[in-house]
C-alpha positions as CSV (number, residue, x, y, z in Angstrom):
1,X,-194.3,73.0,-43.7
2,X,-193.4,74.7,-40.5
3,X,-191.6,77.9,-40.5
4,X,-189.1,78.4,-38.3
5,X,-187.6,82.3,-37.7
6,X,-183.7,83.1,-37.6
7,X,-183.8,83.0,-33.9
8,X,-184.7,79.3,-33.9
9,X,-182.4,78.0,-36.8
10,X,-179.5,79.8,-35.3
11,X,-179.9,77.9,-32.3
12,X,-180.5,75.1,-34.0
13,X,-177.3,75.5,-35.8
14,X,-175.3,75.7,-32.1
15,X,-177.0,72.8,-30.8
16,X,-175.8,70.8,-34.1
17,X,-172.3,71.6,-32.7
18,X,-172.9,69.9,-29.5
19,X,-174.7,67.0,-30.3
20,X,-172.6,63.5,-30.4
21,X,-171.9,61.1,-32.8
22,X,-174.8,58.4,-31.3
23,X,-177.7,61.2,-30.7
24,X,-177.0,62.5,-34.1
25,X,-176.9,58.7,-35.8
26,X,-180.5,58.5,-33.6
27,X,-182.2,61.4,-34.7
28,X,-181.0,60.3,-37.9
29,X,-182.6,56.8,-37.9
30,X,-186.0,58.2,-35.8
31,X,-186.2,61.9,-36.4
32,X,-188.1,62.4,-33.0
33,X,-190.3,65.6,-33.0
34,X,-188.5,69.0,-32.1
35,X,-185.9,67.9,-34.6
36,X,-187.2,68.3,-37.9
37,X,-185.5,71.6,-38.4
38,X,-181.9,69.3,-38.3
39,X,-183.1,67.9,-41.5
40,X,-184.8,70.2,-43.4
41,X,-182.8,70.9,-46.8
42,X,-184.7,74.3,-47.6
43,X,-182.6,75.6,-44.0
44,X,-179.0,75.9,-43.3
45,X,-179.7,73.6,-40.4
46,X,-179.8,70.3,-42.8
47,X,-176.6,70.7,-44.2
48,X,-175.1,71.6,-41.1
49,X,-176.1,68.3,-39.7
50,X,-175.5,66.1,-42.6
51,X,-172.1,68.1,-43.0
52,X,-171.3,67.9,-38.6
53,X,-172.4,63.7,-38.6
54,X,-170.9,62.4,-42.1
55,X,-167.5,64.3,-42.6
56,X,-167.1,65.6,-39.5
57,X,-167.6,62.7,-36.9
58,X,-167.8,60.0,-39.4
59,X,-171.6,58.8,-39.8
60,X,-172.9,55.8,-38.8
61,X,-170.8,52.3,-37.8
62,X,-172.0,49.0,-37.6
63,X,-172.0,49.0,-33.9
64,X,-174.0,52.4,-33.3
65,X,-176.6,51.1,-36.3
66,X,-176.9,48.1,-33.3
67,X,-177.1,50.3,-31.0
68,X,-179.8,51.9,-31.5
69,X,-181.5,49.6,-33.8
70,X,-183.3,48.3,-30.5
């Protein structure tokens, strides 16, 4: 498992405030690489996004789920 030093899951943590609804419900769904540390539960950074896309903004609708199902 990669390690990731304070440095990198502070900005991490910043960037998880900027990200929309949609690229937050894609990384989600695909988990492209350079965002594993947004979903790692062992770092700050995965409850921060799970906390920032499902209470926050609301999760996932029908309509994104089509969206970016393609």
């Amino acid at each position: 498992m990669e390690q990731f030093t304070q440095e990198e899951i502070d900005k991490a943590l910043a960037e998880i405030e900027t990200l929309d609804r949609y690229t937050m419900c894609k990384y989600w769904r695909f988990a492209p690489p350079g965002t594993e540390i947004y979903f790692r539960s062992d770092l700050p950074t995965g409850n921060a996004f799970q906390k920032r896309l499902f209470v926050e903004l609301g999760g996932f609708t029908p309509e994104i789920s089509k969206q970016i199902g393609h």
